[in-house]
C-alpha positions in Angstrom: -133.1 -31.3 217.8 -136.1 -29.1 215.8 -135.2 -29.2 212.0 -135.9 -25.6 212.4 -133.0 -25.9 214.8 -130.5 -27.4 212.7 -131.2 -25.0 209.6 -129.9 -22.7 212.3 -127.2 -24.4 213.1 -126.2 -25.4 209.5 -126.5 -21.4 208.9 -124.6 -20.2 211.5 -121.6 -22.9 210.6 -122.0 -21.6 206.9 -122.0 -18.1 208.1 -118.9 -18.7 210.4 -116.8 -20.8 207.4 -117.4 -18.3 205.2 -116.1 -15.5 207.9 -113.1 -17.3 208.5 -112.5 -17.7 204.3 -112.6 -14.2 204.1 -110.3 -13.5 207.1 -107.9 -15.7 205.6 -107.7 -15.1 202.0 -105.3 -12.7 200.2 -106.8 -9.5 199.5 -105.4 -6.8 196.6 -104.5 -4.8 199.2 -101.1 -3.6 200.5 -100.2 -2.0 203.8 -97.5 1.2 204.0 -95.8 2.8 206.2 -93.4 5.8 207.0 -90.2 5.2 204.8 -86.8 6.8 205.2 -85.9 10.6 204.9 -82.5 11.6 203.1 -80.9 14.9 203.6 -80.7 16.0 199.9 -77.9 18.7 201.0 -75.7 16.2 202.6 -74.6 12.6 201.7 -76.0 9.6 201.6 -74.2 5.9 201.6 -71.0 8.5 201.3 -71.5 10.0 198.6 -73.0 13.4 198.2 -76.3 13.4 197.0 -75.9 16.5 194.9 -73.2 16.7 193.0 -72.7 20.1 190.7 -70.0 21.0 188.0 -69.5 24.0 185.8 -70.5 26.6 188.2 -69.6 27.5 191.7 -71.6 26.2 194.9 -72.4 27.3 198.1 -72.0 26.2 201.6 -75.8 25.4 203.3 -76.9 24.9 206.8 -79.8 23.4 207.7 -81.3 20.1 205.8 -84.0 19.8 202.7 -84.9 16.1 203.4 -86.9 14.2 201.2 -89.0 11.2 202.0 -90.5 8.0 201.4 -93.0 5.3 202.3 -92.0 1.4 202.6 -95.3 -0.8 201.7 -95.6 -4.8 201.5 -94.7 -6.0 198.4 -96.3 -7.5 195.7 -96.5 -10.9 196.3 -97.2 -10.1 200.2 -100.3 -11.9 201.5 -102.5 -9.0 202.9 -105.1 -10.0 204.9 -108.6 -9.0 206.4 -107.0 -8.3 210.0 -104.4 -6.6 208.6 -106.2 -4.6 207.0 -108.7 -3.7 209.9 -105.4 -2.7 212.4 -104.5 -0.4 209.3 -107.6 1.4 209.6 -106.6 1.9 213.0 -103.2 3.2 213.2 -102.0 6.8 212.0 -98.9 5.0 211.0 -100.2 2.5 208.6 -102.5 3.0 205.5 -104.1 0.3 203.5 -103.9 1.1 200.1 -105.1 -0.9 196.6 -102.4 -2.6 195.7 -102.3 -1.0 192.1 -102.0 2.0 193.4 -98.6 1.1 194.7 -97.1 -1.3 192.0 -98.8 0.7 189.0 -96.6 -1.2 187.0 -94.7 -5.1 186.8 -96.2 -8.0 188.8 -92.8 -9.0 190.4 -90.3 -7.0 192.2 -88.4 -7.2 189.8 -90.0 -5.2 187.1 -91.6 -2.9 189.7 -87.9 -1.8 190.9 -86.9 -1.4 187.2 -90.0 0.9 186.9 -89.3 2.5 189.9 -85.2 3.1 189.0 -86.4 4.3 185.5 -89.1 6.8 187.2 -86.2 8.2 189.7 -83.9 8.9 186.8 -86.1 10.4 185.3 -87.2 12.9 187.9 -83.4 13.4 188.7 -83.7 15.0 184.7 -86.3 17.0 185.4 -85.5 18.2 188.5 -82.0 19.5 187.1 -83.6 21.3 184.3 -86.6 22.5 186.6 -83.8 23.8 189.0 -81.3 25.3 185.8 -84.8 27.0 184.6 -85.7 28.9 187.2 -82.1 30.4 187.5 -81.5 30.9 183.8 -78.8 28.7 183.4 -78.2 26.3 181.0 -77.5 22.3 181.0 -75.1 23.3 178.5 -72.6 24.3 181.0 -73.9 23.3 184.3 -73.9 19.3 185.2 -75.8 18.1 188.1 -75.5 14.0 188.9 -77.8 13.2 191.9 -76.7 9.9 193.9 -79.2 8.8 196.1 -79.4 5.1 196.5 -82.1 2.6 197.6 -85.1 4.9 196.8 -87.0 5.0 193.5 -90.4 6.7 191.7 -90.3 10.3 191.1 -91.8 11.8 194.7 -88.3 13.2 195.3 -88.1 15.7 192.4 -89.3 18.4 194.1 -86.7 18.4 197.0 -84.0 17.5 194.5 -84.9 20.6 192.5 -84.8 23.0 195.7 -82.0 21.8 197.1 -80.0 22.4 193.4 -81.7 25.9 193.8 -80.0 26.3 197.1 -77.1 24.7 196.4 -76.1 26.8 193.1 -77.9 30.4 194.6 -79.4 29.8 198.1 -82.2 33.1 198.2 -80.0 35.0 195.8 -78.5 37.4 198.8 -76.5 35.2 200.5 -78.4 32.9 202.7 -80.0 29.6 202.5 -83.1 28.9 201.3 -83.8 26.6 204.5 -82.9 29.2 207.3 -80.8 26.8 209.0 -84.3 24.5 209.6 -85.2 21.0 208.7 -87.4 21.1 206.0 -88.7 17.9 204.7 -91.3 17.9 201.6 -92.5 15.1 198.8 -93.7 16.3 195.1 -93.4 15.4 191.3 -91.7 17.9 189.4 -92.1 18.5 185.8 -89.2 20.4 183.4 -91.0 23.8 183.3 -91.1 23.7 187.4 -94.7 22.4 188.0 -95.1 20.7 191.0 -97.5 16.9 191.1 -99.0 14.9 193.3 -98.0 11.6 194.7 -99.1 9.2 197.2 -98.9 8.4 200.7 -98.9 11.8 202.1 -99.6 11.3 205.7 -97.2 8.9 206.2 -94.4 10.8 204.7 -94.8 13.9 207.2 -95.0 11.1 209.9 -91.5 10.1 208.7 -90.3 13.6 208.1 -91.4 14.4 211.9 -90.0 11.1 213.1 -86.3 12.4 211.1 -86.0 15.8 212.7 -88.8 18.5 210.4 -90.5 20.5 210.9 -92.0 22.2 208.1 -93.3 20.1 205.0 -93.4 21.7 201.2 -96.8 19.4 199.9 -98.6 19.3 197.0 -101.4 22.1 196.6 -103.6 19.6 196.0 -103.2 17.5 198.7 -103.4 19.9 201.3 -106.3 17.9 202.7 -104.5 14.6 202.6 -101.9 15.9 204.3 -103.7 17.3 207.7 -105.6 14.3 208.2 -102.9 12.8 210.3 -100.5 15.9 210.6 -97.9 15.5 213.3 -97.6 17.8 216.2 -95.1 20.5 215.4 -95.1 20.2 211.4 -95.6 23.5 209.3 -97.2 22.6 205.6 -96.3 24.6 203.0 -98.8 24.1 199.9 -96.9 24.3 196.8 -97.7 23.8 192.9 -94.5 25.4 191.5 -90.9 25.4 192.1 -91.0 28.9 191.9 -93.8 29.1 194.8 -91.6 26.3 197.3 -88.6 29.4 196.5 -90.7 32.0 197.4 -92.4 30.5 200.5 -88.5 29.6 202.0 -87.7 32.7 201.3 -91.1 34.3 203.0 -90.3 31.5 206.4 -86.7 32.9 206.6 -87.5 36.2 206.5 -91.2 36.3 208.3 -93.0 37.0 205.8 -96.5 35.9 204.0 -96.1 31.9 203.9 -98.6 29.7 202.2 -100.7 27.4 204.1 -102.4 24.5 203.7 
């Protein structure tokens, strides 16, 4: 053999070790997919998910489901391949791992962080919802059971389904029409609505459960048709006011929002 031939062959065994280091080794990476859905009207493990003293509550039909993703955790070994058949299926998305564990480097700490978020949204949902009916904490009590789930990506369904639990549209009906409306959103106090993540795959899971409109953030409009079921409605919102507004509009026929 040359010596211009084995440089070749030297090379192309470097090449190939260093191809089969990368394929192998961990990567900061982890993979999500379509979590569950819970029907924030109705019960969940038993218990009802919204529970409301102090003032009257209605009767609702139809369901206001929110939803979730599930991702590898922390200490998951994410790999190369793994994250090439991500890139290739509309019901997985490779994400940077810090954008899913902000927070903690065990499982631990990140489903501390992640209880700590959810009761906190669970505060701000009840006074976003008590807000925009002008009534006060003072004498309304809302306790939210829903078990299993954390972050704050609920509080938007939380707070609509409170709305429609303590008024409905304010003449009688349900803000859902008797539909299956599914939706994901921060919520602040004052009723503004936030972003979260994973957008795509939480229509794909609201779609999966039985939806089929989804209340989005504004702002990730775009995020959210990339991979848009068949059959699913979006609904851009970026206040709790507007996601009343735009049932309302969908029960009735009239202007809706879209994405």
């Amino acid at each position: 053999m040359s010596s211009r031939a084995r440089a070749l062959a030297v090379c192309t065994a470097l090449v190939l070790a260093l191809l089969v280091t990368v394929a192998l080794a961990p990567l900061p990476y982890s993979v999500a997919y379509p979590g569950m859905t819970a029907n924030v009207l109705g019960e969940d493990k038993g218990k009802p998910v919204i529970t409301i003293t102090g003032a009257g509550t209605r009767r609702t039909s139809g369901e206001l489901r929110m939803t979730s993703i599930v991702a590898t955790g922390p200490d998951a070994s994410v790999r190369l391949p793994d994250i090439v058949r991500g890139w290739f299926h509309t019901d997985e998305a490779v994400m940077p791992r810090e954008a899913v564990y902000p927070v903690g480097n065990n499982t631990e700490e990140i489903a501390e962080h992640n209880a700590k978020q959810m009761k906190e949204s669970q505060d701000t949902a009840t006074a976003a919802a008590l807000g925009q009916l002008n009534k006060s904490e003072k004498d309304i009590k809302v306790k939210l059971s829903l078990a299993d789930v954390g972050g704050p990506s609920a509080g938007l369904m939380f707070a609509v389904g409170i709305v429609d639990k303590l008024d409905g549209d304010g003449a009688g009906h349900d803000l859902t029409g008797g539909r299956t409306i599914a939706g994901t959103g921060t919520i602040s106090a004052g009723g503004k609505v936030g972003a979260v993540g994973g957008v795509p795959l939480k229509t794909q899971a609201a779609r999966r459960d039985g939806a089929s409109v989804f209340l989005v953030p504004r702002k990730e409009c775009a995020d959210a048709r990339a991979e848009l079921p068949n059959g699913m409605r979006l609904i851009p919102v970026s206040t709790l006011d507007g996601a009343v507004d735009a049932l309302k509009a969908l029960r009735t026929g009239g202007k809706v929002p879209s994405c």
